[in-house]
N, C-alpha and C positions, 0 to 999 in steps of 0.2 A: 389183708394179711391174716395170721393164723399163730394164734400163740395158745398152748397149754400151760392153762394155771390149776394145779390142782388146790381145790377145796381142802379143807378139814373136817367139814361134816356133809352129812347127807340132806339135800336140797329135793323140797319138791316146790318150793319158792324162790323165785330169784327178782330182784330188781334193780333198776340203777337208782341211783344217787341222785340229789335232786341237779349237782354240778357234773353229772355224769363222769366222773372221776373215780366213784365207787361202784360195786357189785356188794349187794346184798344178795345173801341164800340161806336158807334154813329149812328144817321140820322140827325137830327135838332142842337141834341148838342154833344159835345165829354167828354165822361169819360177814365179817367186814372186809372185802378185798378191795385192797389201792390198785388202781388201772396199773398207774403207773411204773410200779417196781413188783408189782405182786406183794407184797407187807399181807398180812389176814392177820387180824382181831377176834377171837371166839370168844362170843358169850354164853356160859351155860345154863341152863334154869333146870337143875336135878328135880327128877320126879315129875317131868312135864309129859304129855300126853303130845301135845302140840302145840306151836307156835304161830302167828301170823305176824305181819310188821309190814312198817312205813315209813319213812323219811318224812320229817314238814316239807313243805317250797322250800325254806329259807335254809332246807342243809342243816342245822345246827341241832336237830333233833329227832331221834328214833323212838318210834312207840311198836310197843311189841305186845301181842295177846296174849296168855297161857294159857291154855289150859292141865289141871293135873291128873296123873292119871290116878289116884286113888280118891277123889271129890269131886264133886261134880259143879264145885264154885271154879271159877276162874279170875283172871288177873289183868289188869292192864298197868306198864309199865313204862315210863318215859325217860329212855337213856338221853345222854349228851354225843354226838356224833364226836369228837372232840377225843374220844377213847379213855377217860375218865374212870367209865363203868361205872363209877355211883348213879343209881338212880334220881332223876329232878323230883318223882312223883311216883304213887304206884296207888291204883286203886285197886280192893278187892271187892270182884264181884258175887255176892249169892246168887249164883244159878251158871248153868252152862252160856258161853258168849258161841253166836253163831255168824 
């Protein structure tokens, strides 16, 4: 079958969910699409260059990279899948992450 779900942001990453129930996609920002009903979750991270991310196995957690576009440190940040959006953790890195 064949269904259009449109996005909210522009994707040059996409992944599923570790319960394959979600779609993950980002470059600048990250959406959270439910299989299910279509629902999307956007997280923004202003003043970002780029983004990368991951699900743990266990589903209950997204980590996301940043980098900004005015610095050339970057960020890693540990959301709650759970749609919370407080971050569990965020560490900052001195230097660019590759």
């Amino acid at each position: 079958f064949s269904t259009l779900l449109p996005l909210p942001v522009p994707a040059v990453q996409v992944t599923f969910g570790a319960d394959g129930q979600r779609i993950y996609a980002g470059r600048t920002a990250l959406c959270a699409l439910r299989l299910a009903d279509g629902q999307t979750t956007t997280a923004e991270f202003h003043g970002r260059r780029w983004i990368c991310f991951a699900e743990s196995p266990d589903g209950t957690r997204l980590v996301v990279g940043v980098g900004w576009k005015l610095s050339h440190n970057s960020q890693v940040v540990c959301l709650p899948t759970g749609g919370s959006g407080e971050p569990i953790w965020t560490i900052n890195l001195c230097g660019a992450m590759h």
